[in-house]
C-alpha positions in Angstrom: 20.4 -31.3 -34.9 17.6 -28.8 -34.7 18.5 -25.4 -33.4 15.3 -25.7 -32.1 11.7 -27.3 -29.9 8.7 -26.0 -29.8 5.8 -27.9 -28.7 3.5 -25.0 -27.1 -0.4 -25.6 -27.1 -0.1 -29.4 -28.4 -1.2 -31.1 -25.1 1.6 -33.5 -24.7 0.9 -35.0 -21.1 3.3 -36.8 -18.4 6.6 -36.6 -19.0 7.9 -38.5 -22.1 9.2 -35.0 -23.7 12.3 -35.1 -21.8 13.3 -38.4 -22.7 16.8 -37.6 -26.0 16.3 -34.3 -25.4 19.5 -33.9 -23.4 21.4 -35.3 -26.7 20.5 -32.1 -28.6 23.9 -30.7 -28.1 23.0 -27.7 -31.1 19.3 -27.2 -29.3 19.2 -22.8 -28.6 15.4 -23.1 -27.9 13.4 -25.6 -25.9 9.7 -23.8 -25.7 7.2 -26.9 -24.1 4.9 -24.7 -22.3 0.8 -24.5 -22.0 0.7 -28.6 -21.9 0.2 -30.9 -19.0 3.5 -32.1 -18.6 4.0 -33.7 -15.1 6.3 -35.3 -12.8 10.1 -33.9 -12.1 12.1 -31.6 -14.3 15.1 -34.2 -14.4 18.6 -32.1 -13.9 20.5 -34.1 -16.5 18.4 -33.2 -19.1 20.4 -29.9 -19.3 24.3 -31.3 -19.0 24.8 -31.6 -22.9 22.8 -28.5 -23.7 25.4 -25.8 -23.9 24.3 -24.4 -26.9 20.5 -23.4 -25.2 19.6 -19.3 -25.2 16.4 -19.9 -23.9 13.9 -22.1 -22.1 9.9 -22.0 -21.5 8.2 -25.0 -19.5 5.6 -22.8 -18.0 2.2 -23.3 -17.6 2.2 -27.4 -16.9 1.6 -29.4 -14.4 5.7 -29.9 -12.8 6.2 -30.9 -9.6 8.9 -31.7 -7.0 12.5 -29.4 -6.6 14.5 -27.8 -9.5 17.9 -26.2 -8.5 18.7 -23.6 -10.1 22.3 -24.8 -10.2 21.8 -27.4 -12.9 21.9 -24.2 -15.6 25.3 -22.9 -14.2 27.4 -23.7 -17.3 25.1 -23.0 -19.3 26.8 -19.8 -20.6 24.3 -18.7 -23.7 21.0 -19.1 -21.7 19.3 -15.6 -22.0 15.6 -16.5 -21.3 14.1 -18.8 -18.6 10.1 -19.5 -17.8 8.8 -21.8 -15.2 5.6 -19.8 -14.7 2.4 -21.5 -13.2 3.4 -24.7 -12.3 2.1 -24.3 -8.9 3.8 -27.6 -6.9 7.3 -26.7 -8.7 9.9 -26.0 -5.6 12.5 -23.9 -7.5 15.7 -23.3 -5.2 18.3 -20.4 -6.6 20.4 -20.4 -3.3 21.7 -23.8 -3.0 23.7 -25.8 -3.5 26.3 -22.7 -4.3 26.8 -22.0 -7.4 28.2 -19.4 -9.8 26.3 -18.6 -13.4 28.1 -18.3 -16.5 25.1 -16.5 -18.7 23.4 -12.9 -18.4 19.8 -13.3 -18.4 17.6 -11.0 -20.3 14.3 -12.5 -19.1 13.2 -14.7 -15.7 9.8 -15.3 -15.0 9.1 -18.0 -12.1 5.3 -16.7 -11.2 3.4 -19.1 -9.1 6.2 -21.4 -8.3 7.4 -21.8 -4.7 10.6 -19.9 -4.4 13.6 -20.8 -2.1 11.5 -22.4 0.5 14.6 -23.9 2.2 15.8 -20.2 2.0 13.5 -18.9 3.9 12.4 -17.7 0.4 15.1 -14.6 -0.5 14.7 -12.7 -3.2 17.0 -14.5 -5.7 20.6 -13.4 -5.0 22.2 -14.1 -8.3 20.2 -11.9 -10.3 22.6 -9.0 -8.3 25.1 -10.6 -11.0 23.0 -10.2 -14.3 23.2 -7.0 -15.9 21.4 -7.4 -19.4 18.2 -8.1 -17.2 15.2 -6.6 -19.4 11.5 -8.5 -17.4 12.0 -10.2 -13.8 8.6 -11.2 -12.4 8.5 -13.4 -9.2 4.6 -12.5 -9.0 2.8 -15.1 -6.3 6.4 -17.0 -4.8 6.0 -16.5 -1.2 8.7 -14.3 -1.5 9.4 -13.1 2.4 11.7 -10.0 3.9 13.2 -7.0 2.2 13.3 -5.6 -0.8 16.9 -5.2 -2.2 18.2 -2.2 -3.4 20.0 -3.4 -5.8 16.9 -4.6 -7.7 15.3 -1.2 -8.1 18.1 1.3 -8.5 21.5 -0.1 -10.1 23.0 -1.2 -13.1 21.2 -4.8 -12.6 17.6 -3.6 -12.3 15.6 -4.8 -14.8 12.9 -2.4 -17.0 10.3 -4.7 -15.4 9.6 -6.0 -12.5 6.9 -7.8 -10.8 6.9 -8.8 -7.2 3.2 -9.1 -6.9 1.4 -11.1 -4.1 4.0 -12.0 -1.8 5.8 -11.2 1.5 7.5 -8.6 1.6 7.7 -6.3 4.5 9.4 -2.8 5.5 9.4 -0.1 3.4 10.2 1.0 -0.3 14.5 1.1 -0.1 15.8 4.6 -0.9 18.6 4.5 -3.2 22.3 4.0 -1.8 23.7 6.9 -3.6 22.5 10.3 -4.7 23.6 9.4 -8.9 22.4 6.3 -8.7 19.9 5.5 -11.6 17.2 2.9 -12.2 16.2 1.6 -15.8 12.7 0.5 -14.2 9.5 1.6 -16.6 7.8 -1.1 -14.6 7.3 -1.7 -11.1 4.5 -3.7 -9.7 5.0 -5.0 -6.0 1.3 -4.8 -4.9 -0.2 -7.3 -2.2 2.5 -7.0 0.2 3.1 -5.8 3.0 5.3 -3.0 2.3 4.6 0.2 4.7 5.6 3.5 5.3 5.4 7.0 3.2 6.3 7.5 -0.3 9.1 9.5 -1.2 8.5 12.7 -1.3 10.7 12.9 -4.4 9.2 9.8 -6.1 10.2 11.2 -9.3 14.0 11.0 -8.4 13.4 7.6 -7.5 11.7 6.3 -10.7 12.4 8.6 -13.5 11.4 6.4 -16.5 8.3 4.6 -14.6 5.7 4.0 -17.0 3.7 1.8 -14.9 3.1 2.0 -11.2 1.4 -0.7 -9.0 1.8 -0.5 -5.2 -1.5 -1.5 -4.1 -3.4 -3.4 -1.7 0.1 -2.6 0.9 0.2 -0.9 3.9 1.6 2.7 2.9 0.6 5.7 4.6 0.6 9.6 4.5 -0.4 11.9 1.9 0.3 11.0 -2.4 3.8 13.2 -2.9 3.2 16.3 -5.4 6.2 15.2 -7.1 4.4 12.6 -9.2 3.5 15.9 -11.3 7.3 15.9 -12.6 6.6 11.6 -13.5 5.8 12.8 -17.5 6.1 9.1 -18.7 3.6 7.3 -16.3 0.7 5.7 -17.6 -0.6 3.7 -15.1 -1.0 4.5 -11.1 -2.2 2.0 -8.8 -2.1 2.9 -5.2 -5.3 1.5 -4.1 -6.4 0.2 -0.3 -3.5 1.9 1.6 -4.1 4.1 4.3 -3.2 7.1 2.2 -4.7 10.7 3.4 -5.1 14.3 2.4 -5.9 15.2 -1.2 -4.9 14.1 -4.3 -2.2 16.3 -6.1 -3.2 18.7 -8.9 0.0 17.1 -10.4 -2.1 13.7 -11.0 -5.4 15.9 -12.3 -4.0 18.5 -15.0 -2.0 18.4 -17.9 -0.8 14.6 -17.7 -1.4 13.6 -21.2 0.3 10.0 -20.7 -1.8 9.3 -17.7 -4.1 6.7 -18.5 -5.3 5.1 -15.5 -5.3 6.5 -11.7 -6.7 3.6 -9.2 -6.9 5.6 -5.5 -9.5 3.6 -4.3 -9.9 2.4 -0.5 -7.8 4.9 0.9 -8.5 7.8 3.3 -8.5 10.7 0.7 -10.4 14.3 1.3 -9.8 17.1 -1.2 -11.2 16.3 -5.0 -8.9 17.3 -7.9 -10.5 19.1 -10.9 -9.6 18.0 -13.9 -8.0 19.5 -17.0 -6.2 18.2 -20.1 -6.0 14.8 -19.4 -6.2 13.3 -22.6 -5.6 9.7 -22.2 -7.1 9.3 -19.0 -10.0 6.3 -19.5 -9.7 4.7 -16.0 -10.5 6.7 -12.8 -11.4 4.7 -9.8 -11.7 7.3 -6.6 -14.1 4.6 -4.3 -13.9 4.4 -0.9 -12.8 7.3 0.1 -13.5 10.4 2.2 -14.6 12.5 -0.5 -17.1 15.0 0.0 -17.0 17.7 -2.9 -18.3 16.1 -6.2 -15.7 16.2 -9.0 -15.3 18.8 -11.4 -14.8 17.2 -14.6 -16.3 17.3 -18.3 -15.8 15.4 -21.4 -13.3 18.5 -23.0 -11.0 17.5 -19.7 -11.3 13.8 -20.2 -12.5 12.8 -23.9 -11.6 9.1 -23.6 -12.7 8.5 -19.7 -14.3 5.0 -20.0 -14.6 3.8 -16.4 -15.6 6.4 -13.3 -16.3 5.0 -9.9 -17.2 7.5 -6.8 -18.9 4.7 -4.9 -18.9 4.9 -1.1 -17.7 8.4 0.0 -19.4 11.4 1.7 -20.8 12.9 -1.9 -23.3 15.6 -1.4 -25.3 17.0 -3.8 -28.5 17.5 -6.7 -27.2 14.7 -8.7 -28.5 16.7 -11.9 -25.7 19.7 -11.1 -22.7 17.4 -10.7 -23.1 14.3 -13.6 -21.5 16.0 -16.7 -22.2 14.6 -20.1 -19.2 12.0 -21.2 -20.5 10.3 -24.0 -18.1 7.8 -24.5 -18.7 6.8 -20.5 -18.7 2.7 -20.1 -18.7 2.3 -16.6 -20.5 5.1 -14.3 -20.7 3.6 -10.3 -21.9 6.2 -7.7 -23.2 4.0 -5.4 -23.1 4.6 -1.5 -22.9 8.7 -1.3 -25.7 11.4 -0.3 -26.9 12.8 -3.8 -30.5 13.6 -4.2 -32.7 15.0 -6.8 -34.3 12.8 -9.5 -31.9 10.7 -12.0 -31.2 13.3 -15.0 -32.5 12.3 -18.4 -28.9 13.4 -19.8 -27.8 10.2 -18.5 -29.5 8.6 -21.4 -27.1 10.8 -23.7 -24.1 8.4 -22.3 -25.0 5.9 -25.1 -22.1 3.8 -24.2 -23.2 2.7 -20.7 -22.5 -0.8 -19.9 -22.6 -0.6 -16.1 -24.6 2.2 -14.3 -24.9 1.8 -10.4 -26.4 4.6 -8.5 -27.6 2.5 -5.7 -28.2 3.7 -1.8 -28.4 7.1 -2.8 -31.4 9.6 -1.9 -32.7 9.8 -5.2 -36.2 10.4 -6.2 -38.5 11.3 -9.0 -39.2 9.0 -11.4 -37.0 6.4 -13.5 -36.2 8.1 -16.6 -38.0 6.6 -19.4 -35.3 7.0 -22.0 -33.0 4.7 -20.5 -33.4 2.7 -24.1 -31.7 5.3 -25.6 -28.9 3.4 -24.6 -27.5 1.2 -27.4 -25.4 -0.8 -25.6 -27.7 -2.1 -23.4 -30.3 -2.9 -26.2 -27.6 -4.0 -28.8 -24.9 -6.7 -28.5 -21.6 -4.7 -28.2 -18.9 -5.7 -26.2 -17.2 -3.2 -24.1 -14.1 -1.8 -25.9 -11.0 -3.0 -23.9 -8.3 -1.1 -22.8 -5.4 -1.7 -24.8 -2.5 -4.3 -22.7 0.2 -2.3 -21.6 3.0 -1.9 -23.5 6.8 -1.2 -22.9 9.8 -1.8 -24.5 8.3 -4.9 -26.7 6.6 -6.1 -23.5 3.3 -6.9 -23.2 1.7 -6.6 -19.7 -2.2 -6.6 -18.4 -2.8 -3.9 -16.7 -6.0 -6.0 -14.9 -8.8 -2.9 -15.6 -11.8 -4.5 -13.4 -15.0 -3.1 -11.9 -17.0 -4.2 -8.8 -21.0 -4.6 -9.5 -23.6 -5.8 -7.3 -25.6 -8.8 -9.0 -27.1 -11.6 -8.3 -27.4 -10.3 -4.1 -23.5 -10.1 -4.4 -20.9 -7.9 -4.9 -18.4 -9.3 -8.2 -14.9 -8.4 -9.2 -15.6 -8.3 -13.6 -12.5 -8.5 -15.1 -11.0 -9.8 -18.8 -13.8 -11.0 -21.1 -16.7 -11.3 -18.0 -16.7 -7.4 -18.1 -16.6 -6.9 -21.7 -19.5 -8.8 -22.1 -21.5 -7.3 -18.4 -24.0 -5.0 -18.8 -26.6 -3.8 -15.7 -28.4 -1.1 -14.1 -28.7 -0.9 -9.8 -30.7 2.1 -8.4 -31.6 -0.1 -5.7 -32.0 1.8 -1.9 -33.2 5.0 -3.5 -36.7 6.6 -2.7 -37.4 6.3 -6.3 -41.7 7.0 -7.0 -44.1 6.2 -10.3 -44.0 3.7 -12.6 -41.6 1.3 -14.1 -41.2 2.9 -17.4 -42.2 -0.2 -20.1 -39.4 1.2 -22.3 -36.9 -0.8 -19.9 -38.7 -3.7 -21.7 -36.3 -2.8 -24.8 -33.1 -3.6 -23.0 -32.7 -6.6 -24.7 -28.9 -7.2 -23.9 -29.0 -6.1 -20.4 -27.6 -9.3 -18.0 -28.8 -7.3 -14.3 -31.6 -5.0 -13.2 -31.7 -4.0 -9.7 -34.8 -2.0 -8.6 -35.8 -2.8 -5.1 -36.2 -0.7 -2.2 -37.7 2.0 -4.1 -41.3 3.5 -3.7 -42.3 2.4 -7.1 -46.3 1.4 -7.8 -48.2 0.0 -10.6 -47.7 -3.3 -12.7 -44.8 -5.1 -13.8 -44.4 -4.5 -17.3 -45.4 -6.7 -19.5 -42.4 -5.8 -21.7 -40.0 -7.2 -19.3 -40.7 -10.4 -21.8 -38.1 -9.3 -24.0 -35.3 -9.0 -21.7 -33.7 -12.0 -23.4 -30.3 -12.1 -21.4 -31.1 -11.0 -17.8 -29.3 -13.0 -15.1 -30.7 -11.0 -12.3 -34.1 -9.1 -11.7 -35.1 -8.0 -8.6 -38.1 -5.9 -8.1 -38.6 -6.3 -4.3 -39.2 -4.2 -1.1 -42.0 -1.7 -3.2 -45.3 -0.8 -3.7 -45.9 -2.9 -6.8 -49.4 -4.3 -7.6 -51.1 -6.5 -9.7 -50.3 -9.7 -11.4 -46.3 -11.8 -12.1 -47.2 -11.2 -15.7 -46.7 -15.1 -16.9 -44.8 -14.0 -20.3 -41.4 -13.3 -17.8 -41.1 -17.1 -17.3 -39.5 -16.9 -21.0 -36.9 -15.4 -19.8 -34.1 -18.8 -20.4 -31.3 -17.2 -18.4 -32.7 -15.9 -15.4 -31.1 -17.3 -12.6 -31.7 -15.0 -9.5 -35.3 -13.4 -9.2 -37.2 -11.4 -5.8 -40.6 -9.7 -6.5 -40.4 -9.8 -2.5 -42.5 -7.2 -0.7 -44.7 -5.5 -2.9 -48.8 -5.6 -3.5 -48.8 -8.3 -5.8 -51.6 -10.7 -6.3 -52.6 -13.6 -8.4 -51.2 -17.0 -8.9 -47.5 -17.1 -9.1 -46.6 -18.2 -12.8 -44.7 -21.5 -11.8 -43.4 -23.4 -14.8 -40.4 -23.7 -16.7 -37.1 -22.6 -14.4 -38.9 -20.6 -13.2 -39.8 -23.5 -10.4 -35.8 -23.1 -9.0 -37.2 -20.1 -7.3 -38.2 -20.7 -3.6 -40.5 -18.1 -1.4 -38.0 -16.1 -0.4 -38.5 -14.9 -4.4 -42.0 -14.3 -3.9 -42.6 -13.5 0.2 -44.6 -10.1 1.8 -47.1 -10.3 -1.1 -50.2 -11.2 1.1 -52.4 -11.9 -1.9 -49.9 -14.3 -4.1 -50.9 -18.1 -4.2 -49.6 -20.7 -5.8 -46.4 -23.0 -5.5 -43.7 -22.3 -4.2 -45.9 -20.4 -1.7 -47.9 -22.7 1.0 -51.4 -21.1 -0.3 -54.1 -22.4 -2.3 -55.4 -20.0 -5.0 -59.1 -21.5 -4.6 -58.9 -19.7 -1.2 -58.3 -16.3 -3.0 -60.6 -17.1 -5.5 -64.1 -14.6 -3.9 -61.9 -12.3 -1.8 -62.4 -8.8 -3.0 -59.4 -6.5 -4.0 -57.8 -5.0 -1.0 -58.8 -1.7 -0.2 -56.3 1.2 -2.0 -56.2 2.6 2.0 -54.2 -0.4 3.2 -51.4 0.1 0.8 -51.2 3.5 1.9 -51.2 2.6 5.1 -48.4 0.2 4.4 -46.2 2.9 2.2 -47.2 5.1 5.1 -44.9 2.5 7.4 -42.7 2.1 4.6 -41.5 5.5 4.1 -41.7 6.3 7.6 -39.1 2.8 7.8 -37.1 4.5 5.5 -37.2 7.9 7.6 -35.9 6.0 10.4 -33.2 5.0 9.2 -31.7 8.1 8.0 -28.4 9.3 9.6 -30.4 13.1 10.1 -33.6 11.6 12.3 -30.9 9.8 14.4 -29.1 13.0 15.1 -32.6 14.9 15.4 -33.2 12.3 17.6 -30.8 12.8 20.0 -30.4 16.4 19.9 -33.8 17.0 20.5 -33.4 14.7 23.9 -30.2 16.1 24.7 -32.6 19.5 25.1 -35.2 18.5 26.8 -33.7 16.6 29.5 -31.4 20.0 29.9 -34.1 22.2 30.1 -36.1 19.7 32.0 -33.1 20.0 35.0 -32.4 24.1 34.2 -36.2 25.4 34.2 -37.5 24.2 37.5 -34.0 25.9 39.0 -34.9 29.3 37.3 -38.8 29.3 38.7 -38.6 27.4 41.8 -36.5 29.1 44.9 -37.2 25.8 47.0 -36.4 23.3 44.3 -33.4 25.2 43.9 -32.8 24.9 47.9 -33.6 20.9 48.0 -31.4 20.7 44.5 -28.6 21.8 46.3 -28.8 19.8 49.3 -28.5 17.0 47.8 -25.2 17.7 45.7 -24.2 19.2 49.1 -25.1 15.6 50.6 -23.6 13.4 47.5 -20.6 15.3 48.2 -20.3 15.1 52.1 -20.8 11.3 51.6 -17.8 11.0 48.8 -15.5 13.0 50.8 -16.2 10.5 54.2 -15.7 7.8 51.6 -12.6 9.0 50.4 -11.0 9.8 53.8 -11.7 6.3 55.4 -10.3 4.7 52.1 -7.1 6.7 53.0 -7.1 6.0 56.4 -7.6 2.3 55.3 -5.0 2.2 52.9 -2.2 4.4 55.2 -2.5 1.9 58.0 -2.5 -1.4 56.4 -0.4 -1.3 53.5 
């Protein structure tokens, strides 16, 4: 008999594989996953197989209930995967049973878990203590989290109990020795609440990888993560956390290769020193007002740095240090001003730059094709997978990137592969330099609502592999030069609200686009626009004037819209309607005289209100 089965990857559909095999009395492994197997797991497939250490039907297409009593005398069983088979209802609970084996790995991600339980946390693995990876990731797991599976002899080095249910806070441990061989923990996507331990480090020891986000935890980061030497990987992002982040996460931490605190409610900046290995630093959507104080000594491998949407304030030029091997620079949504420094174009590296709604101005620096990697094909380096213990585990690096009018989540081979530049919602002036033209691998360019004048470059022809181009809400004039209809993979395009005149170059795919593409250009014609270029044909140009009467209304749009003319606004009515009361008082004895009389009257009348109201309410209630 073979001491094995392995038919991974060979596409073996419905469910003829389990037809003999429970005569394989001498089978130890039965590996069938990534195939389309479907129907029931039948239970008495399993009653001969007393010799099997370890099973994997993961990844198919299994449906109806497996209980988990069926592998109860099955005493050398080390290993089981049911993993992705989303319409598998796998019970552990009942009917009772007892194991005989000590499981090294369990992983039942994406199955529905003890849903006539009302789906526990499995209570047998409080029995196996060889336990190395448990992941229940995505079971619809509800209540508590045991202590037991984070802190005693049974806990295994990994655990996932991603995407589920589970409430109340993190469980402190039942006694004061107690240890925990956890290096990693990942419950993120619950609902757990509550503060961290202020001695975290007591708690988790060994944690390599941390992943509580997307939760509902609270209070400020505990400075004892400074004494967590082994962790690699922090994830506390959207949480209600506060106050700043500890020096102990920023300095000296040469293990510490991603910090995710994003969404949270964090003030005070950390500046950072000696972190070696740090690549991923995500601080968006914070409360952050202070730009960061780092440089590339501090953090020679940083790879991804995203300050979008705080309260940054600041010449852009004094606080955007030189990291050359920068992939991933997103600043969008702060206050920065100044112009756009040309030592961005020493970041060679660049895949994504996004300094969008801003206050920016100046012109576009025109050695943005210094930039090999958005005129060469390079895929962005990937982090390396997580590693522990002989385990490999993603650790899901992603980026979010407006394109396309919508904000994406690029994670796995999409962001490898995405390249793009947004400094859209800026007050950006001059020309678009022609040497954008050389970006030849670039996917997204995002450029509207900008001041920007003068013609479309011609040498946007060679921007072979943009997706997304949109040039709308400025001051462009001039013709839709006809060689950008070339362009085989543009699928979203807006040269909305400029000056730009001409026939519309309407051919190719280039006829998907509808006249919201082309709109508040009064001097385009031409399909897919309701004008007939014969009508255009003797009209003179339109006077220089107009457009500066219409950048006139433009800016003073803009100016509008600012946070400071709103406050102006009202403080400046706030005065004069004070003043407007006070003065008259000051200069005029009889205003004064009448002024008073009336609050003297106003307040007669509400105190003969009051007392028949009182008199009302003693005698009839």
């Amino acid at each position: 008999m073979p001491p094995d089965v392995s038919m991974e990857n060979v596409f073996i559909e419905h469910s003829q594989p389990q037809i003999g095999l429970s005569q394989l009395r001498n089978l130890k492994e039965l590996y069938l996953s990534n195939n389309e197997i479907t129907g029931n797991i039948a239970p008495w497939i399993f009653n001969n197989l007393t010799s099997l250490e370890s099973l994997n039907l993961s990844n198919n297409q299994f449906s109806g209930e497996l209980s988990f009593s069926i592998f109860a005398n099955l005493s050398q069983l080390t290993g089981i995967g049911l993993s992705n088979n989303y319409n598998l209802d796998v019970d552990t609970e009942s009917p009772s049973w007892i194991p005989s084996f000590q499981l090294n790995y369990l992983n039942l991600d994406n199955c529905n878990l003890n849903r006539k339980s009302r789906n526990v946390i499995p209570n047998f693995l409080s029995t196996q203590y060889k336990l190395t990876e448990v992941s229940l990731a995505h079971t619809s797991l509800q209540g508590t989290i045991a202590p037991w599976l984070l802190y005693n002899n049974t806990s295994p080095k990994h655990l996932s109990l991603r995407g589920n249910h589970l409430v109340g806070q993190l469980p402190e441990m039942p006694f004061q020795n107690e240890t925990t061989r956890l290096t990693f923990l990942d419950i993120s996507d619950n609902q757990i609440e509550g503060q961290l331990p202020t001695n975290i480090d007591d708690f988790f020891p060994s944690l390599h990888f941390l992943n509580m986000s997307m939760n509902k935890l609270e209070g400020k980061i505990p400075s004892s993560f400074n004494r967590m030497w082994q962790l690699g990987v922090l994830d506390l992002s959207n949480n209600f956390l506060i106050g700043e982040v500890p020096s102990g996460l920023s300095q000296n931490k040469t293990l510490l290769s991603q910090i995710i605190l994003s969404n949270n409610k964090l003030r005070g900046m950390p500046i950072f020193t000696k972190m070696d290995s740090l690549a991923n630093l995500r601080l968006e959507g914070n409360c952050f007002t202070k730009p960061i104080i780092i440089n590339a000594s501090s953090v020679p491998s940083l790879f991804i740095l995203d300050l979008s949407e705080n309260y940054l304030l600041g010449y852009l030029p004094n606080h955007l240090p030189i990291l050359p091997n920068l992939g991933v620079l997103h600043l969008r949504g702060n206050h920065f001003f100044g112009q756009i420094p040309e030592s961005l174009c020493q970041m060679t590296n660049l895949h994504t730059l996004d300094l969008s709604n801003n206050h920016l101005s100046g012109s576009i620096p025109s050695c943005l094709n210094n930039i090999t990697s958005w005129k060469e094909k390079s895929a962005l380096e990937e982090f390396l997978p997580y590693f522990d213990q002989g385990y490999q585990m993603d650790s899901e690096v992603e980026i979010n990137f407006a394109t396309k009018g919508n904000m994406h989540t690029y994670q796995g081979d999409p962001l490898r592969y995405m390249t793009g530049i947004d400094l859209s919602m800026n007050q950006l002036t001059g020309q678009i330099p022609t040497e954008i033209g050389d970006l030849r691998e670039l996917h997204s360019l995002n450029l509207s609502n900008n001041f920007l004048v003068g013609h479309i470059p011609e040498s946007f022809q060679n921007l072979e592999q943009v997706e997304s181009l949109d040039l709308s809400h400025n001051k462009l004039e001039g013709r839709i030069p006809h060689q950008i209809t070339k362009l085989n993979f543009l699928s979203t395009f807006s040269v909305a609200f400029n000056n730009l005149s001409g026939r519309i170059p309407y051919e190719d795919h280039f006829t998907t686009f509808d006249n919201n593409s082309y709109i508040g250009n009064d001097e385009l014609c031409g399909p897919p626009l309701q004008k007939n270029c014969s009508l255009f044909g003797n009209q003179p140009p339109r006077p220089k004037g107009n457009d500066f009467g219409g950048g006139k209304k433009k800016l003073l749009a803009k100016v509008m819209d600012e946070d400071l003319f709103f406050y102006s606004y009202v403080a400046i009515c706030y005065a004069l309607g004070f003043w407007g009361v006070i003065i008259p008082l000051i200069l005029s004895k009889n205003w004064r005289r009448k002024y008073y009389g009336v609050i003297n009257g106003c307040i007669d009348r509400c105190r003969e209100w009051l007392l028949r109201f009182s008199f009302y309410v003693h005698n009839y209630f």
